[in-house]
N, CA, C and O atoms as CSV, one atom per row, in Angstrom:
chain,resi,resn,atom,element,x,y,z
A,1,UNK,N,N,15.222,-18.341,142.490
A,1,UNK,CA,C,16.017,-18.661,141.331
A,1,UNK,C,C,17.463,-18.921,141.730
A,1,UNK,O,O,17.932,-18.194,142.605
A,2,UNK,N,N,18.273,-19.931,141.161
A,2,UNK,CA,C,19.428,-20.219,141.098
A,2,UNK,C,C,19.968,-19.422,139.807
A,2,UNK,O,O,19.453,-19.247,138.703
A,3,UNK,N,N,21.410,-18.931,140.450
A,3,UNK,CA,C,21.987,-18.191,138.934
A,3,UNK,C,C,23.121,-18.781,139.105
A,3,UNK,O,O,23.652,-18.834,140.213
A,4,UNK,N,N,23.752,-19.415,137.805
A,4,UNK,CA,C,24.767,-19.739,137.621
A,4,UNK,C,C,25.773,-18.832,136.295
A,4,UNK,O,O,25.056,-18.336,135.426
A,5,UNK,N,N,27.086,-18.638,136.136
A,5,UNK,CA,C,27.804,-18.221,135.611
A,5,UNK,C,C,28.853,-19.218,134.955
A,5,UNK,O,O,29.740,-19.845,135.535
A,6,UNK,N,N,28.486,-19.208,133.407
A,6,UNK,CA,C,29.957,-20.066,132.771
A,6,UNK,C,C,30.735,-19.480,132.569
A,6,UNK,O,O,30.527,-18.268,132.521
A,7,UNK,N,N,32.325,-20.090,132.291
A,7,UNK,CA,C,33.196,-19.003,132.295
A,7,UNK,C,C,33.067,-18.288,131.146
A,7,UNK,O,O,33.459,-17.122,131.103
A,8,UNK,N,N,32.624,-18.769,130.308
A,8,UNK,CA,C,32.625,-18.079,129.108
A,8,UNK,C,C,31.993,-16.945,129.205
A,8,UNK,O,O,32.444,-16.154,128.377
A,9,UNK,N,N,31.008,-16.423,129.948
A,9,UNK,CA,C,29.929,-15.466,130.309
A,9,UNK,C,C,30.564,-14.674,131.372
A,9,UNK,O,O,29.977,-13.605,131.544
A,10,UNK,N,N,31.772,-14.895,132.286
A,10,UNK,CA,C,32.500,-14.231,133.338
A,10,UNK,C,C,33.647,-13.525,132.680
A,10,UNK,O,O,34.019,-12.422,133.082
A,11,UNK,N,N,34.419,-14.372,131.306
A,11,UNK,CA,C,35.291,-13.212,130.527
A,11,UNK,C,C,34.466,-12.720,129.825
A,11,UNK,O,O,34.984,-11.772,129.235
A,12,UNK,N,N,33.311,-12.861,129.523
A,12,UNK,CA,C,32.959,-11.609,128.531
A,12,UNK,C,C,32.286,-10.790,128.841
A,12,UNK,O,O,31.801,-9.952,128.082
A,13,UNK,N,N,32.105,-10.875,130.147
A,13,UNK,CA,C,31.116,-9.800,131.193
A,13,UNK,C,C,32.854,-8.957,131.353
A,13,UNK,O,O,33.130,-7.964,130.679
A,14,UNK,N,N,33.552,-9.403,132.055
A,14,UNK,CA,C,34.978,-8.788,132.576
A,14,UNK,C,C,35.406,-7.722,130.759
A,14,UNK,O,O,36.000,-6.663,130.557
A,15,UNK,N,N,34.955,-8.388,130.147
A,15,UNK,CA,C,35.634,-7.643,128.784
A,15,UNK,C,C,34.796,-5.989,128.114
A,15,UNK,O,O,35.099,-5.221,127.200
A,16,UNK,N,N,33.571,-6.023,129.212
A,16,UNK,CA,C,32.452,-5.367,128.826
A,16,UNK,C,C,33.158,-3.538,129.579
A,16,UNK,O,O,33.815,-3.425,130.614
A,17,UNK,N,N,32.722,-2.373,128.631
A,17,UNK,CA,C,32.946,-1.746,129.760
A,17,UNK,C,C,31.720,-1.307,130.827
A,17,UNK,O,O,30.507,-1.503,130.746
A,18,UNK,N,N,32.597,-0.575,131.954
A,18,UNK,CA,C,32.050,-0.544,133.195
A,18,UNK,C,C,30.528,-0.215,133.388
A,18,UNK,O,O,29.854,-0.582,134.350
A,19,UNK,N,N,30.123,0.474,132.410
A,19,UNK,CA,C,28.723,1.142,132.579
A,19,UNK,C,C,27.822,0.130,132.161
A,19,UNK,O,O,26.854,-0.180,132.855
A,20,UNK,N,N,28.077,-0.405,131.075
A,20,UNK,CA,C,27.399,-1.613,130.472
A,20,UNK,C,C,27.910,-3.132,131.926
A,20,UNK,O,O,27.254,-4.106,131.555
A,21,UNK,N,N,28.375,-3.368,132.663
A,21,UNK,CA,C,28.753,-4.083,132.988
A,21,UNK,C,C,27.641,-3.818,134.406
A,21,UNK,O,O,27.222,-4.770,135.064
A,22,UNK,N,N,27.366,-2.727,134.637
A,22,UNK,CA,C,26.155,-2.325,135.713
A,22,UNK,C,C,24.913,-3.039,134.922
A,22,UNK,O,O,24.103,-3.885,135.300
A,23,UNK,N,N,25.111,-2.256,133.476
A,23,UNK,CA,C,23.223,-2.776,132.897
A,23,UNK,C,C,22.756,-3.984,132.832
A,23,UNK,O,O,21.637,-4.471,133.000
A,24,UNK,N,N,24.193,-4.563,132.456
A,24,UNK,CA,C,23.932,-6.593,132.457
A,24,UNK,C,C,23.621,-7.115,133.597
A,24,UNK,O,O,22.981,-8.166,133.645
A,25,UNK,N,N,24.178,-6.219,135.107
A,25,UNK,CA,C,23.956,-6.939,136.134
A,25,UNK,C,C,22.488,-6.389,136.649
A,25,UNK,O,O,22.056,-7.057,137.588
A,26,UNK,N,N,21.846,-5.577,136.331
A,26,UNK,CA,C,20.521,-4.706,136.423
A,26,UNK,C,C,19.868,-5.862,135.470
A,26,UNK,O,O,19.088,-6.614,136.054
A,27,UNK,N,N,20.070,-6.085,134.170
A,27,UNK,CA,C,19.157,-7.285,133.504
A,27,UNK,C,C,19.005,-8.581,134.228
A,27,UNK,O,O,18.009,-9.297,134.331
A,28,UNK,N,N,20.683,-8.783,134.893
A,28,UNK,CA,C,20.576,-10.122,135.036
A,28,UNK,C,C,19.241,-10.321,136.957
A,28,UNK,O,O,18.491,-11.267,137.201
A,29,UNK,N,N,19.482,-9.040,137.857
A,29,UNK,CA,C,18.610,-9.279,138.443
A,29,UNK,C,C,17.318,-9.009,138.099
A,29,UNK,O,O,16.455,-9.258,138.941
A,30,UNK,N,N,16.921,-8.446,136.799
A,30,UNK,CA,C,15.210,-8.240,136.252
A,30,UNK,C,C,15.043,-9.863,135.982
A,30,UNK,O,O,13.937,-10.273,136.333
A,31,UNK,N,N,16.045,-11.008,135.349
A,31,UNK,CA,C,15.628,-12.017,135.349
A,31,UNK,C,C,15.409,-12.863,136.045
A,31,UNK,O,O,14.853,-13.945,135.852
A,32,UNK,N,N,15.932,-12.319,137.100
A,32,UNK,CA,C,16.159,-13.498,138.589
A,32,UNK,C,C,14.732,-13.046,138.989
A,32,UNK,O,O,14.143,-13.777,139.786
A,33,UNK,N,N,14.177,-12.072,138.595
A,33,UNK,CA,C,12.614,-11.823,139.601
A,33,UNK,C,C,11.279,-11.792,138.775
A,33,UNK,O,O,10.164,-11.751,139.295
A,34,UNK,N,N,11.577,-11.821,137.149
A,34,UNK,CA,C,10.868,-11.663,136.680
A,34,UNK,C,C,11.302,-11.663,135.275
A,34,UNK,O,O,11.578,-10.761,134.484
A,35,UNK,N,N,11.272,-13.404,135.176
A,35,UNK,CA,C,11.918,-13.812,133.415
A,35,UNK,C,C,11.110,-13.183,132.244
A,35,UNK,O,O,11.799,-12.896,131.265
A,36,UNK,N,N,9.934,-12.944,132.168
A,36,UNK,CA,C,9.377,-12.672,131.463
A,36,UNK,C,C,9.165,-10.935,131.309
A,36,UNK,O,O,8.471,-10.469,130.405
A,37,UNK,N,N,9.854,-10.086,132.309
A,37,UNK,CA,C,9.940,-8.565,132.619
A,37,UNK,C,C,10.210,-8.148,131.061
A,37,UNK,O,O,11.268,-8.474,130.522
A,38,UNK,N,N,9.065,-7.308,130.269
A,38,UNK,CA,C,9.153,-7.248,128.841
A,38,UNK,C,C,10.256,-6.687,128.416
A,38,UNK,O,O,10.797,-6.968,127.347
A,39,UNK,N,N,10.926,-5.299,129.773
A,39,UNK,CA,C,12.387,-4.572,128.794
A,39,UNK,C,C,13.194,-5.895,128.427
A,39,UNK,O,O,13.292,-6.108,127.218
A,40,UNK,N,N,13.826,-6.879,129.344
A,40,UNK,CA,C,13.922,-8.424,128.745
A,40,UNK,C,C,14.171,-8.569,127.542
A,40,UNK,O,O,15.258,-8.425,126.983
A,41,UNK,N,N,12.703,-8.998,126.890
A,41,UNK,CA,C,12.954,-8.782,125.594
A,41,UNK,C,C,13.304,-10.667,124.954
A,41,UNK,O,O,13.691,-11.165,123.898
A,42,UNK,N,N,12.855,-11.224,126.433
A,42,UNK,CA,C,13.332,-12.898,126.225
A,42,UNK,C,C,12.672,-13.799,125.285
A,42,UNK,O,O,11.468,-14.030,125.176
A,43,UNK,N,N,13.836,-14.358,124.502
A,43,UNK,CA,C,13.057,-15.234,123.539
A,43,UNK,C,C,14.429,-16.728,123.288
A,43,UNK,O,O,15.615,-16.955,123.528
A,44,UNK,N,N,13.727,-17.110,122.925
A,44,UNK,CA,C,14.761,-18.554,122.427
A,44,UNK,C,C,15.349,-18.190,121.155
A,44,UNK,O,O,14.856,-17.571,120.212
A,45,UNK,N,N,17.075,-18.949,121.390
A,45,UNK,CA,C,17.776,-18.493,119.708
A,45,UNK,C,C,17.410,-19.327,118.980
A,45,UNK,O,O,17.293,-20.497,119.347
A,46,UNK,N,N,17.065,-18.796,117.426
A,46,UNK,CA,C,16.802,-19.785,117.039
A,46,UNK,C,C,17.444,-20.628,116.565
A,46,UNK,O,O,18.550,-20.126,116.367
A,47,UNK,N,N,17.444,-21.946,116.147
A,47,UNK,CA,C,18.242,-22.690,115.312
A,47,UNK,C,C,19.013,-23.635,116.878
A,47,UNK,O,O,19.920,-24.453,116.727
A,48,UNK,N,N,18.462,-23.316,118.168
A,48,UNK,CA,C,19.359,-23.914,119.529
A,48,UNK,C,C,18.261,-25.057,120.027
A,48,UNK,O,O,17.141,-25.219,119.541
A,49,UNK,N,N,18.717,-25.632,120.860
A,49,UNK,CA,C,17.768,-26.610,121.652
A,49,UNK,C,C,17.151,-25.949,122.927
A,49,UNK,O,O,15.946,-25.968,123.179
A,50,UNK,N,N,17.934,-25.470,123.560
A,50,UNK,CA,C,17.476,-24.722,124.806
A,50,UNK,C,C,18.383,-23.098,125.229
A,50,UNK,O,O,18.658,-22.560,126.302
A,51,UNK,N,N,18.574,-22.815,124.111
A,51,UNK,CA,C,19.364,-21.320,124.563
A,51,UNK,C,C,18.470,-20.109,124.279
A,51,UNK,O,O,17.795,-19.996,123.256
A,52,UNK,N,N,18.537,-18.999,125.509
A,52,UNK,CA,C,17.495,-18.176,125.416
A,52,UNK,C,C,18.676,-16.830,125.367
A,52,UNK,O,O,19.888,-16.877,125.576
A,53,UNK,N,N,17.528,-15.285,124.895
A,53,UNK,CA,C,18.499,-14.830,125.751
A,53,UNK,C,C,17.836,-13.607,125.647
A,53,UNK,O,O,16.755,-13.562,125.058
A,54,UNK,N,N,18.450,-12.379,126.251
A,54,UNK,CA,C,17.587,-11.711,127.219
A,54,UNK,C,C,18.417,-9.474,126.650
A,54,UNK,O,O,19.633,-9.421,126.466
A,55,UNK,N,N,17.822,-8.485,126.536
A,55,UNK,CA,C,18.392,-7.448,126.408
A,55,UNK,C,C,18.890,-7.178,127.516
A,55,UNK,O,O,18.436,-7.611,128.575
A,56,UNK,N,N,20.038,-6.312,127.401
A,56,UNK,CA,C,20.480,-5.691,128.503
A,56,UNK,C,C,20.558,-4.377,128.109
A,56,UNK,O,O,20.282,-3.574,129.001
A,57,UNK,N,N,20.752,-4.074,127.403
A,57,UNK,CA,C,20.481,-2.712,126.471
A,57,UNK,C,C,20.620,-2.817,125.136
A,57,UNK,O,O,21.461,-3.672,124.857
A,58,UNK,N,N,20.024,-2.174,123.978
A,58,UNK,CA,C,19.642,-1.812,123.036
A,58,UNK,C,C,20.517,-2.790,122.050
A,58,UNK,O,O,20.071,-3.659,121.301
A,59,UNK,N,N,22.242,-2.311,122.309
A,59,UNK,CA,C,22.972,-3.046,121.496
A,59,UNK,C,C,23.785,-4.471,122.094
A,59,UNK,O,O,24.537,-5.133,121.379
A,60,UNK,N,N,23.494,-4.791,123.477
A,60,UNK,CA,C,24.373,-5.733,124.371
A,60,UNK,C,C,23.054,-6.925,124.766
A,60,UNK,O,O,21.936,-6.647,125.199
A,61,UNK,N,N,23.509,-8.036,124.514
A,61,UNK,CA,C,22.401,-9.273,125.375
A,61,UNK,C,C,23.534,-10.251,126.383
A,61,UNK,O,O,24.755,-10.106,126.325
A,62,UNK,N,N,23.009,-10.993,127.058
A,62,UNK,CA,C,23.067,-12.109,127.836
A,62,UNK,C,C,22.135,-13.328,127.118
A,62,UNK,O,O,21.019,-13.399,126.604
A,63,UNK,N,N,23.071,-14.088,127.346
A,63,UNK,CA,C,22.191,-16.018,126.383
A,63,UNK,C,C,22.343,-16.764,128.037
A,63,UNK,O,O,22.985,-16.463,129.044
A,64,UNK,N,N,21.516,-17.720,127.728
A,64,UNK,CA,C,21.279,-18.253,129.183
A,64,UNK,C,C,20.787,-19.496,128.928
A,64,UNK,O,O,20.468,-19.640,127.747
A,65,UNK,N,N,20.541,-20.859,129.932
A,65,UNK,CA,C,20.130,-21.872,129.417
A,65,UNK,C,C,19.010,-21.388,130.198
A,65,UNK,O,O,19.002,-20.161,130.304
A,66,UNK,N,N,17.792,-22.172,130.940
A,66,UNK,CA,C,16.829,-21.819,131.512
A,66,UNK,C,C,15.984,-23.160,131.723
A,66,UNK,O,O,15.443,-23.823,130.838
A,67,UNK,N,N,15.995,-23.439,133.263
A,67,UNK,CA,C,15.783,-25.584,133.607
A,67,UNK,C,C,15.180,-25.009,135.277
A,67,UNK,O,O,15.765,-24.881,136.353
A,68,UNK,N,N,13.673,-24.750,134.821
A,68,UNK,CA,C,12.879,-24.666,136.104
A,68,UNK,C,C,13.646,-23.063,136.870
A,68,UNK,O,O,13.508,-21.878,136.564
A,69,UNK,N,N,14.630,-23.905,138.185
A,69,UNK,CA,C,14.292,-22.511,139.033
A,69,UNK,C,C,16.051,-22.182,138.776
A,69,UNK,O,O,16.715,-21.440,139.500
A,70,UNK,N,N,16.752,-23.193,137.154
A,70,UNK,CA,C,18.332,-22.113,137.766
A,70,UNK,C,C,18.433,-21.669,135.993
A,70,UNK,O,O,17.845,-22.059,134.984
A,71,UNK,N,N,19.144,-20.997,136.181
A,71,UNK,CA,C,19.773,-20.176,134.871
A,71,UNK,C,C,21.029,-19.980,134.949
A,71,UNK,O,O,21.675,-19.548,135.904
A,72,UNK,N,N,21.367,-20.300,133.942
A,72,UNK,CA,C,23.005,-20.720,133.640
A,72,UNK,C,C,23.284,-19.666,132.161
A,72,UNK,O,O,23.243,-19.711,130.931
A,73,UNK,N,N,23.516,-18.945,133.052
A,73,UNK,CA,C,24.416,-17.714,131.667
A,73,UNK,C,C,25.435,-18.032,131.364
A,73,UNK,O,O,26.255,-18.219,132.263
A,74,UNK,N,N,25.786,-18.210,130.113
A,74,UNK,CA,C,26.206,-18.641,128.907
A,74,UNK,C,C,27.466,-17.497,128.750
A,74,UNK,O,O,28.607,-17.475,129.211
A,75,UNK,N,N,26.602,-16.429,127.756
A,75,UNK,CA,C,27.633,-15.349,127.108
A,75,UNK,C,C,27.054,-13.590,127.499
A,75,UNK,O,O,26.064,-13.091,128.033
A,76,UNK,N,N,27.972,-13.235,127.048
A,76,UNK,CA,C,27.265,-11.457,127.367
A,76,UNK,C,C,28.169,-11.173,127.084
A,76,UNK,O,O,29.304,-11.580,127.335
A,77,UNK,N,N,27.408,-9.703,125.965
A,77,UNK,CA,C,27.921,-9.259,124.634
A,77,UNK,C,C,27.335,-8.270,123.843
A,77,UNK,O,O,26.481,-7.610,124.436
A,78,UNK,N,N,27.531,-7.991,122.750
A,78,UNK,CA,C,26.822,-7.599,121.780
A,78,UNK,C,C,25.936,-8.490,120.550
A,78,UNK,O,O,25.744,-9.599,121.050
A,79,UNK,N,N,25.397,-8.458,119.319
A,79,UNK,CA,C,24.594,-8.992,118.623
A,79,UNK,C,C,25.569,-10.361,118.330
A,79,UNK,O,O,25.219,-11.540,118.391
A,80,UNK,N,N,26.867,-9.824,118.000
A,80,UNK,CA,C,28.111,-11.179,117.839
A,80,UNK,C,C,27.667,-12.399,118.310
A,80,UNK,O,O,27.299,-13.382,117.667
A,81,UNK,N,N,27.750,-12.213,119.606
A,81,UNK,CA,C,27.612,-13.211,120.503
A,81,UNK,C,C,25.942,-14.057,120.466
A,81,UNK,O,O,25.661,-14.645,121.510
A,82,UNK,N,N,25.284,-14.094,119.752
A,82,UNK,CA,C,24.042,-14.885,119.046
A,82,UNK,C,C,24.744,-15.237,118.165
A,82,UNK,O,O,25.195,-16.195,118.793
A,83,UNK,N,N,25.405,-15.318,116.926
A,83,UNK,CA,C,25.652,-15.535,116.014
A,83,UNK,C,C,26.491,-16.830,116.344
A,83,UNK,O,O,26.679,-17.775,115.577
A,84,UNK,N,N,26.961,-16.690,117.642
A,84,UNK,CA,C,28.526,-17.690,118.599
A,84,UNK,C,C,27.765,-18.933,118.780
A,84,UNK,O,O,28.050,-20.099,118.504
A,85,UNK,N,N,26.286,-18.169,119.538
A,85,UNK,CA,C,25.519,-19.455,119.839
A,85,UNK,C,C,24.772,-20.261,119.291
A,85,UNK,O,O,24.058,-21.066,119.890
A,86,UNK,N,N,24.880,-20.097,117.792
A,86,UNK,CA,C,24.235,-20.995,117.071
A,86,UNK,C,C,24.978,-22.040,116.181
A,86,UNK,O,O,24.411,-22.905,115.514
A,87,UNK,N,N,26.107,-21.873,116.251
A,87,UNK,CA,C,27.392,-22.954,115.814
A,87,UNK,C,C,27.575,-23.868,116.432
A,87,UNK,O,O,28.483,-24.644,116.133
């Protein structure tokens, strides 16, 4: 897998605190090995053309595009940040 980072997804990872900022990077390698790994939790937003996105814990996700073998994370956040990606 290719992982890519937008900036938009690098300040809002940087804005996250530290403990949560471990769990996103613990999600983000469950996706690099195994997109479909159920804690995950991966589904498409709805109302998008190609934006997915993925738990990192309970109240925080990661959105991602998803094109064969790269993934291009988007945002990472809380529930907010779905609401961002459908505008």
């Amino acid at each position: 897998m290719i992982l890519k980072r937008a900036d938009s997804f690098e300040r809002d990872f940087l804005r996250l605190p530290a403990h949560i900022q471990a769990l996103v990077e613990k999600a983000i390698r469950l996706l690099a090995e195994n997109p479909r790994h159920p804690a995950l939790r991966v589904k498409k937003i709805r109302g998008t053309r190609n934006i997915w996105e993925a738990r990192a814990t309970r109240g925080y996700r990661i959105t991602f595009n998803w094109e064969g073998e790269v993934i291009f994370f988007r945002r990472a956040g809380t529930h907010d940040i779905l609401r961002k990606e459908t505008k």
